[in-house]
VOPAGU-2260 file (C-alpha; in pm, 1 decimal, decimal comma):
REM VOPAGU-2260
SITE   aa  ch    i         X         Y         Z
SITE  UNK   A    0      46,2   -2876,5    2512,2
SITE  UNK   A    1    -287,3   -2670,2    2449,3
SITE  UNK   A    2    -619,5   -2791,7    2459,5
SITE  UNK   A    3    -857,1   -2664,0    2288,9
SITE  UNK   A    4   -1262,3   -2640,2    2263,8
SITE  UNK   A    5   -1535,4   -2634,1    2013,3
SITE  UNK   A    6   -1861,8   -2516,0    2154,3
SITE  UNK   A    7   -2092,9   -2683,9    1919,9
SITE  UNK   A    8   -2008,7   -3037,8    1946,7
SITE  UNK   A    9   -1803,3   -3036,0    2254,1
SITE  UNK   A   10   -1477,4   -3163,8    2098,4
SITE  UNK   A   11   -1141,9   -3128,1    2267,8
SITE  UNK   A   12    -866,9   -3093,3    2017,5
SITE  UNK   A   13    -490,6   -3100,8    2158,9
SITE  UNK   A   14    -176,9   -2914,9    1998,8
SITE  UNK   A   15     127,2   -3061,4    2129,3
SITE  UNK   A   16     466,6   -2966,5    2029,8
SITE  UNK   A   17     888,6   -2937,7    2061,5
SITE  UNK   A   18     931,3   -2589,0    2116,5
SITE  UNK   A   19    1316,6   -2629,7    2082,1
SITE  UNK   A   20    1275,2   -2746,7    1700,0
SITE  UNK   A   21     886,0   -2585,2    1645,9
SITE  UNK   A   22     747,1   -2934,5    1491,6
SITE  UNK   A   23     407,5   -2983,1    1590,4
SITE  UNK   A   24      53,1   -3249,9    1584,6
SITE  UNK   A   25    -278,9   -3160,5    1645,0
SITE  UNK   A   26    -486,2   -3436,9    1772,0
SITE  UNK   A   27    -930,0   -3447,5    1662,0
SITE  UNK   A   28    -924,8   -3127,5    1447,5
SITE  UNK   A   29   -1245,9   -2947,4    1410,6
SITE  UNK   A   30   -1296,7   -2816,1    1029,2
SITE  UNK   A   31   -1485,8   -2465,4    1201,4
SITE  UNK   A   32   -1169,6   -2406,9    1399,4
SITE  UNK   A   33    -931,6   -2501,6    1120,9
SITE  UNK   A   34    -879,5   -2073,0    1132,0
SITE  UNK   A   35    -841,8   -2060,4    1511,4
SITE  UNK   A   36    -603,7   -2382,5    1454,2
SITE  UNK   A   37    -403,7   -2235,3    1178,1
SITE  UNK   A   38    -370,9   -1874,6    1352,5
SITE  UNK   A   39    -204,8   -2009,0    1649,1
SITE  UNK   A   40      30,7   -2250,7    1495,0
SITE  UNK   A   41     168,1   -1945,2    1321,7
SITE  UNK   A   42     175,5   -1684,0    1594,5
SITE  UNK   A   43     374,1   -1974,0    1790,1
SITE  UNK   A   44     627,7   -2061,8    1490,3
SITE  UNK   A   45     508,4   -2401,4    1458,6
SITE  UNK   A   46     527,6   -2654,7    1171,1
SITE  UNK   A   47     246,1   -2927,6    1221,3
SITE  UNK   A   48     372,3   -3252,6    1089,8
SITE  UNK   A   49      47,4   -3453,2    1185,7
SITE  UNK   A   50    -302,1   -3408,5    1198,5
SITE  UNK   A   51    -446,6   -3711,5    1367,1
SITE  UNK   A   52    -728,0   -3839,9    1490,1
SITE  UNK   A   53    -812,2   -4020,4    1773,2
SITE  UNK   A   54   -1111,1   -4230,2    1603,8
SITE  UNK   A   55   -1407,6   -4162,4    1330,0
SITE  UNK   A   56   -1596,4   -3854,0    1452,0
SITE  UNK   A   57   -2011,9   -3886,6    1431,4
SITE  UNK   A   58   -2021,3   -3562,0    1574,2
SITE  UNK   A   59   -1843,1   -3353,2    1367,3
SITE  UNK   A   60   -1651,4   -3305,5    1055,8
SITE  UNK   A   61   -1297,6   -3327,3    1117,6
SITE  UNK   A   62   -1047,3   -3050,7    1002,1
SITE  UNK   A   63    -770,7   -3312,0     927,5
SITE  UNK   A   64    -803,6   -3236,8     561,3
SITE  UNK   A   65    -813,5   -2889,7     562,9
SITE  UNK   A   66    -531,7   -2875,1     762,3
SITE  UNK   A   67    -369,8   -3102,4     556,2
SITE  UNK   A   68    -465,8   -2903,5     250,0
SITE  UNK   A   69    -331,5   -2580,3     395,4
SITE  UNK   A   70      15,5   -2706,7     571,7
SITE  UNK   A   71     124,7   -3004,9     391,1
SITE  UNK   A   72      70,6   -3221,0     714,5
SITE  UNK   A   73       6,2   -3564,8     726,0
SITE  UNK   A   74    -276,0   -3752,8     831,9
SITE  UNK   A   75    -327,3   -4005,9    1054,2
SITE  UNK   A   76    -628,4   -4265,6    1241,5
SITE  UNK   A   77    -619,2   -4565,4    1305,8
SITE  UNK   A   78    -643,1   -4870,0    1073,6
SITE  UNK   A   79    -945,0   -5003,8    1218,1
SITE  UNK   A   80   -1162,7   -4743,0    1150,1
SITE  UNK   A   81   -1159,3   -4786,2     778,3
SITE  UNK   A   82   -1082,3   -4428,5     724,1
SITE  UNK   A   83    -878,0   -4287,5     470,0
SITE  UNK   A   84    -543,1   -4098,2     568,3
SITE  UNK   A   85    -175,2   -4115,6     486,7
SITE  UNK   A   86     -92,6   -4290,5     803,9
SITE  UNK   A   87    -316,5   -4618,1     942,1
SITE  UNK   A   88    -165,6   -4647,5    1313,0
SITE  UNK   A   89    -175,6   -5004,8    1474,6
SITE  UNK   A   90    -102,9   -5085,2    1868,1
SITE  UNK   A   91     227,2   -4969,3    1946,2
SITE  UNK   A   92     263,6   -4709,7    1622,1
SITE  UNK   A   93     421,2   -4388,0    1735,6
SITE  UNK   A   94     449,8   -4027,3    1517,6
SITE  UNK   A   95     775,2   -3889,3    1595,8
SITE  UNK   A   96     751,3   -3541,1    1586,9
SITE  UNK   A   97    1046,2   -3310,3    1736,3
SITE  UNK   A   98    1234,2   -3470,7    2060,1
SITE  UNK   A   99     889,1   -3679,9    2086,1
């Protein structure tokens, strides 16, 4: 688990991942880290299966899509927030990703 900061709008984004089979989700990307994001997935071997976010960001843009765009990931938010994404997670949804 790493979590991560971006200055500008105070966003926490979280990396969380199996290290014994490398898969990976980032949780409330932030698209002027998507480098910072990208640069440490790869010096740490990871393959991010999920870029997901936690609700509909005012604040900031969210670097879901450029992850998405750049890894193959999919994305994810909940249903109720009328967003688009591959994934629309309801109460008691889980994204399996390695062991977890």
């Amino acid at each position: 688990l790493s979590q991560l900061f971006e200055a500008s709008s105070c966003t926490y984004t979280y990396l969380l991942a199996d290290l014994g089979t490398k898969d990976a989700i980032i949780i409330d990307p932030v698209l002027e880290t998507v480098p910072r994001d990208l640069r440490l997935l790869r010096e740490l071997g990871l393959t991010l299966r999920y870029a997901a976010n936690t609700h509909c960001h005012a604040d900031h843009v969210t670097g879901t899509g450029a992850l998405r765009r750049s890894l193959g990931c999919l994305s994810a938010i909940s249903w109720a927030s009328g967003a688009s994404a591959d994934i629309h997670l309801r109460e008691g949804d889980q994204l399996r990703f390695g062991a977890f």
